[in-house]
C-alpha positions in Angstrom: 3.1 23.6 13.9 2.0 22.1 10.7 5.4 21.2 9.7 5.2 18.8 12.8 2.1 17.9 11.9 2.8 17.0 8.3 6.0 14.8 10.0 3.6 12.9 12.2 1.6 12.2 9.0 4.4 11.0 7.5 5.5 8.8 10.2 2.0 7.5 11.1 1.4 6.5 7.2 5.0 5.0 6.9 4.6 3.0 10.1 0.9 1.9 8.3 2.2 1.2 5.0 5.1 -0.9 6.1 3.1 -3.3 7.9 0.2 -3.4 5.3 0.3 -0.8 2.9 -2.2 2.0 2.2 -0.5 4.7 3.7 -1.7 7.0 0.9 -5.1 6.6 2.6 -4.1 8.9 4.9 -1.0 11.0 3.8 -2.7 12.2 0.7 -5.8 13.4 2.4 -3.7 15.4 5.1 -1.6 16.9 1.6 -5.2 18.2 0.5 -6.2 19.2 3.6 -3.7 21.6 3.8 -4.4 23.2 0.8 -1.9 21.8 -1.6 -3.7 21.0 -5.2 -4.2 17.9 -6.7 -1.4 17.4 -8.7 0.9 19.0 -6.3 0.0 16.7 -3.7 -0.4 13.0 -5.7 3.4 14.2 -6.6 4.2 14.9 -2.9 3.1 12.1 -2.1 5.2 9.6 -4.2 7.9 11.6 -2.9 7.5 10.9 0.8 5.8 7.8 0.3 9.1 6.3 -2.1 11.4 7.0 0.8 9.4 5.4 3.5 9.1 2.6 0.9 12.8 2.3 0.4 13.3 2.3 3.9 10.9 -0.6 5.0 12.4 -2.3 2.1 15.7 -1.9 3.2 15.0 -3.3 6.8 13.5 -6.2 5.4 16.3 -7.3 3.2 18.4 -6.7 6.5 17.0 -9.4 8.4 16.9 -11.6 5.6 13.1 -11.3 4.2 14.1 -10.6 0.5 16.2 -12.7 -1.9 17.0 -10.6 -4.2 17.7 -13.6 -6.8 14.4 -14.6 -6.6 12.4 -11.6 -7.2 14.4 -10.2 -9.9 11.8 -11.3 -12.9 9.0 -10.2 -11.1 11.4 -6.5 -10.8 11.7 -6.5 -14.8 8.3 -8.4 -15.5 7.0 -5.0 -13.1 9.1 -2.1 -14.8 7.7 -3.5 -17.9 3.9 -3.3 -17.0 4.5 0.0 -15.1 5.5 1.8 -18.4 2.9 0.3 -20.5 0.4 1.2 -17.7 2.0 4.7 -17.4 1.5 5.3 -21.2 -1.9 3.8 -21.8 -3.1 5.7 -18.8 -2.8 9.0 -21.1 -5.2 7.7 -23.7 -7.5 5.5 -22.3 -10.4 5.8 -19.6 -10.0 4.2 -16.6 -13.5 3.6 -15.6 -14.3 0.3 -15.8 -10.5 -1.1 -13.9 -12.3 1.6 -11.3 -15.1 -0.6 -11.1 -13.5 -3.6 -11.2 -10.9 -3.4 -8.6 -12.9 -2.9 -5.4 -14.9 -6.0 -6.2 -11.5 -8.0 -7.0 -10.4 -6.0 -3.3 -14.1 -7.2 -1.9 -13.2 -11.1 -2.9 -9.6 -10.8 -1.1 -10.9 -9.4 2.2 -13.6 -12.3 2.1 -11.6 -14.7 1.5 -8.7 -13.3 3.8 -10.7 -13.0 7.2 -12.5 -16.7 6.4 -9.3 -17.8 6.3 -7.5 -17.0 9.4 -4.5 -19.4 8.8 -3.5 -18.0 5.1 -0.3 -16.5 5.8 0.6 -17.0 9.4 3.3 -20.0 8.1 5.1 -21.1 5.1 2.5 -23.6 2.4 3.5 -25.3 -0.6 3.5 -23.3 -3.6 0.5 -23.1 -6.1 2.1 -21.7 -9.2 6.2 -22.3 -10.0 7.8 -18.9 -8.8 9.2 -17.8 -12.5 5.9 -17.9 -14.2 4.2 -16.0 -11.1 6.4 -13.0 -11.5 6.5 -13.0 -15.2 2.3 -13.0 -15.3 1.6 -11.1 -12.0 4.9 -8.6 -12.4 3.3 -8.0 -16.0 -0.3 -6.9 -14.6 0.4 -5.6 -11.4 3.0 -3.6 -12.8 0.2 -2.0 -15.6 -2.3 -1.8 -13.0 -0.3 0.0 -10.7 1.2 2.3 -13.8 -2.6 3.0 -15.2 -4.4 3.8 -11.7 -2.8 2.4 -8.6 -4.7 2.1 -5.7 -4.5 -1.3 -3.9 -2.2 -2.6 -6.3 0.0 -3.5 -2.8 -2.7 -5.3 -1.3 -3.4 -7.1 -4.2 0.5 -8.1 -4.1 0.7 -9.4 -0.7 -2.3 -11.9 -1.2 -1.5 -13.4 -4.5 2.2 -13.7 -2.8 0.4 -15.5 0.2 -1.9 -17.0 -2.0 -0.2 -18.7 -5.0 3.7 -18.8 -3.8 2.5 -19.7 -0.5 4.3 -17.1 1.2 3.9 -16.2 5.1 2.7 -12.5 5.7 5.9 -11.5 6.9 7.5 -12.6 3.8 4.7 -11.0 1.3 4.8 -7.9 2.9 8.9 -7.6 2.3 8.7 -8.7 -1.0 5.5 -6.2 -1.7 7.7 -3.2 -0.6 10.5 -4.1 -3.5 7.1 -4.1 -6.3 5.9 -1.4 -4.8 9.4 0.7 -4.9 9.7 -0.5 -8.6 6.6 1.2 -9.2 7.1 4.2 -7.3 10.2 5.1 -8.5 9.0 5.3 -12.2 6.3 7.2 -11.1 8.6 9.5 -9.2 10.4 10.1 -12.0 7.5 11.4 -14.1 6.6 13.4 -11.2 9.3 15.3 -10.7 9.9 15.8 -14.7 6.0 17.6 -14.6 7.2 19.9 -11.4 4.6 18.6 -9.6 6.1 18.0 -6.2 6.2 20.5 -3.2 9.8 19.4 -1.9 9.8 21.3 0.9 6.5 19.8 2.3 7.8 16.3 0.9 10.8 16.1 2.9 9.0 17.3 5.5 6.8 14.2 5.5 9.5 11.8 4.6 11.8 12.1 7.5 8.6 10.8 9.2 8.3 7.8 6.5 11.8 7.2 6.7 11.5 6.5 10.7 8.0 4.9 10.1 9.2 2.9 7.5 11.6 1.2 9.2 9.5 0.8 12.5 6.7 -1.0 10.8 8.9 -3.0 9.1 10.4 -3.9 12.4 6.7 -4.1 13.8 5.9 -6.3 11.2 8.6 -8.7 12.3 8.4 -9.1 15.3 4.5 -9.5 15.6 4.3 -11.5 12.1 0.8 -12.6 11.3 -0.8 -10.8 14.4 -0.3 -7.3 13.6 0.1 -7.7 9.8 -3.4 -9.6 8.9 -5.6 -7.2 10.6 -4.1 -4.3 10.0 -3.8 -5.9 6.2 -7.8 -6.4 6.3 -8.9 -2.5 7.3 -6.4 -0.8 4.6 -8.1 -3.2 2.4 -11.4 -2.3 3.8 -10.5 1.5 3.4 -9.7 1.6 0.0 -12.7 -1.1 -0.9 -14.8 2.6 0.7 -12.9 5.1 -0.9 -13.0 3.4 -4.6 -16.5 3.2 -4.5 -17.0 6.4 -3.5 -15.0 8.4 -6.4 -16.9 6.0 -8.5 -19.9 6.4 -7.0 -20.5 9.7 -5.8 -21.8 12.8 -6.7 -19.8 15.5 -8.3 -20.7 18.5 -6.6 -20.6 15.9 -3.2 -16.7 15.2 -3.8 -15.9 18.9 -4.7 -17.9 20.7 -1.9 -18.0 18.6 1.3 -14.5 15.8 1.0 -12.1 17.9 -0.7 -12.7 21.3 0.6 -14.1 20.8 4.3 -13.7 17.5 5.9 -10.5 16.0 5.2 -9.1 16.4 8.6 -11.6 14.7 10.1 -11.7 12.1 7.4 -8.1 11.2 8.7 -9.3 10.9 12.1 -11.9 8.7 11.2 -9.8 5.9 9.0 -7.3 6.0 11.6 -9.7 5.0 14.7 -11.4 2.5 11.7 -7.9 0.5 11.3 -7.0 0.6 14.5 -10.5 -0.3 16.2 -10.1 -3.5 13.3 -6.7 -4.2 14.6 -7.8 -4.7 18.4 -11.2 -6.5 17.4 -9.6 -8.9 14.8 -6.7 -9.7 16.9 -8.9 -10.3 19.8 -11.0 -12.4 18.3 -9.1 -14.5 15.7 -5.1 -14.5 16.0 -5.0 -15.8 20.0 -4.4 -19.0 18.7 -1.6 -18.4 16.4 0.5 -16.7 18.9 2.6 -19.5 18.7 2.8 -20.5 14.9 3.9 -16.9 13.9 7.7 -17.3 11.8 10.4 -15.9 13.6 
């Protein structure tokens, strides 16, 4: 039974995170939940979490979302960041990027749901494509190597953003950054023993599957399933930042880790999918039409 349950997880999240990303917000919960530590389960998590990665990445290149030519700077400019990140992370404190990221993350889901037609087409480009993935690749890529979360986020609204990419588009090219990332961190993982492989492969045949059917989601629904879906995982991870900032010790240890998790899950998945029905309702109607095919 909780072998199923951990591949549901894994589907579930995959499906999540190849639409939008944020499908650590709830694999690695479930991991804890079930009474795997920690490190064990950050480490399990990369595991399953690559290979669903890979996969959505793989479908997107297939229908013709990624040029691999193009990216390729923003690939090394990445690798490059992600070591530096991945080394500095052992020396110095990571408190203030904690405090800074959910209000950079508070700024791009303002901005994003004011703006209701960022990303639903093609727009001119606001920075020459070279010099984006050579800056962005860079600090993304330490960002992502020194602490992580909602460094895919952040990727799929400065692609919307300053390259003027659709959200179809972002999202594909997000999933190669992300995989850059992932892989390196896999690595380090895996060297430390701290990955439960049985539990990992367990959850990735579901992010295999769920990878390639948000991708294909994502696709065909473009801008209607993406954007919403994009503003709660954003929303989620604003919440969960500023609480391990935020909260009280003997708070985190005695009532999230040890008791509630389960029901944590439960609760961020009727959150995004409650946003998903409202938003869509209300603002993406209208746009039916304009979505890339």
């Amino acid at each position: 039974m909780l072998i199923f349950i951990l591949f549901l997880t894994g589907l579930f999240a995959g499906t999540v995170d190849a639409i939008a990303g944020g499908g650590g917000l709830i694999s690695i919960p479930m991991l804890l939940s079930v009474g795997i530590p920690p490190h064990l389960a950050f480490g399990t998590n990369k595991l399953q979490g690559t290979i669903g990665t890979f996969n959505a990445a793989r479908r997107y290149y297939q229908q013709g979302w990624i040029s691999l030519e193009k990216i390729y700077m923003g690939v090394i400019s990445g690798l490059i960041g992600s070591v530096f990140g991945s080394i500095l992370s052992q020396i110095l404190s990571s408190d203030l990027l904690k405090k800074i990221i959910p209000i950079l993350l508070f700024c791009i889901l303002i901005y994003t749901f004011f703006s209701p037609t960022l990303g639903v087409k093609d727009e001119n480009p606001r920075l020459n494509e070279k010099v984006f993935y050579i800056i962005f690749g860079l600090i993304l890529g330490f960002y992502d190597g020194f602490l992580g979360p909602g460094v895919g986020s952040i990727w799929v609204f400065f692609l919307t953003f300053f390259l003027g990419f659709n959200l179809i588009k972002a999202t594909a090219y997000t999933k190669i950054f992300n995989l850059n990332s992932s892989f390196i961190s896999l690595i380090c993982f895996a060297i430390g023993g701290n990955i439960d492989y049985k539990i990992g492969f367990c959850m990735a045949a579901g992010q295999f599957i769920g990878g390639r059917l948000g991708a294909n989601l994502a696709i065909k629904n473009g801008a209607a399933i993406i954007r919403p879906l994009f503003l709660s995982t954003v929303s989620v991870t604003i919440l969960a930042l500023i609480y391990k900032v935020y909260a009280r010790p003997n708070l985190l240890s005695s009532f999230v880790w040890q008791q509630h998790l389960f029901s944590m899950i439960l609760i961020i998945t009727f959150i995004l999918l409650g946003i998903m029905f409202v938003y869509y309702k209300i603002h993406l109607r209208q746009f039916k039409n304009e979505i890339p095919t």
